[in-house]
C-alpha positions in Angstrom: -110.1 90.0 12.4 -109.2 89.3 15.7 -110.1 93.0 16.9 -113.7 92.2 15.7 -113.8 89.0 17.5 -112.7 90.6 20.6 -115.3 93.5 20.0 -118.5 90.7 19.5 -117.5 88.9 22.6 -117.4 92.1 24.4 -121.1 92.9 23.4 -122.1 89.3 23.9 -120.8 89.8 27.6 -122.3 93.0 28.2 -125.8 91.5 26.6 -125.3 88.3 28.9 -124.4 90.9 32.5 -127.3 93.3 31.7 -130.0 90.5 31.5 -128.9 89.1 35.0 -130.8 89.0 37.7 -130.1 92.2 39.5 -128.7 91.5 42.5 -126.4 88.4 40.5 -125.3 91.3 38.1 -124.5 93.8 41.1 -122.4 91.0 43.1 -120.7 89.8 39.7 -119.9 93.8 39.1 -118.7 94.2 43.0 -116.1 90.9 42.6 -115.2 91.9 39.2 -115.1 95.7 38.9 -114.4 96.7 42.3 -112.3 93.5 43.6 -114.3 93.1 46.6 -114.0 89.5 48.4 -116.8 87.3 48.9 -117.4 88.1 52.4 -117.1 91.7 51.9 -120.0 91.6 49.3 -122.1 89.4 51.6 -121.6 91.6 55.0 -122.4 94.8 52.2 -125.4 93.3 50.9 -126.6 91.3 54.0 -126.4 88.2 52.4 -124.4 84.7 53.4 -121.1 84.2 52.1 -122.5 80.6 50.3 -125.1 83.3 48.7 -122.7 85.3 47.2 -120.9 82.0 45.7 -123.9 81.0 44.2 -125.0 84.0 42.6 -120.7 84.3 41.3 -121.6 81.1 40.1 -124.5 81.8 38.1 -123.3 84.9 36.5 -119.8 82.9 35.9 -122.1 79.9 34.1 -124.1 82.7 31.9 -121.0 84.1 30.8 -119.8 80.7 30.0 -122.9 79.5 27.7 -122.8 83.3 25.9 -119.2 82.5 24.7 -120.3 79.1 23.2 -123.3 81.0 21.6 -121.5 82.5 18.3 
């Protein structure tokens, strides 16, 4: 029961990273997957460190709303 729980809230995570914007799904990936800081990802991409927080915080809110959508 609780394996299958775990396994849809995988998928609904996966669903909810793959339809982010690109460049919010590749910073989300860089903080999470690779453990980069926030100013390392904005001197990578070019981008302002406030940037990078808002696009962490967009992906962070879509990942929020797909857990509450069952």
């Amino acid at each position: 029961h609780h394996a299958l729980e775990a396994r849809d809230a995988l998928r609904r995570a996966e669903k909810t990273i793959a339809g982010l914007n690109p460049l919010t799904r590749e910073i989300f990936l860089l903080q999470r997957i690779d453990h980069m800081s926030y100013p390392e990802i904005a001197r990578l991409k070019g981008l302002s460190v406030k940037t990078v927080e808002s696009h962490m915080s967009k992906a962070l809110a879509a990942l929020r709303r797909s857990r509450g959508a069952r």
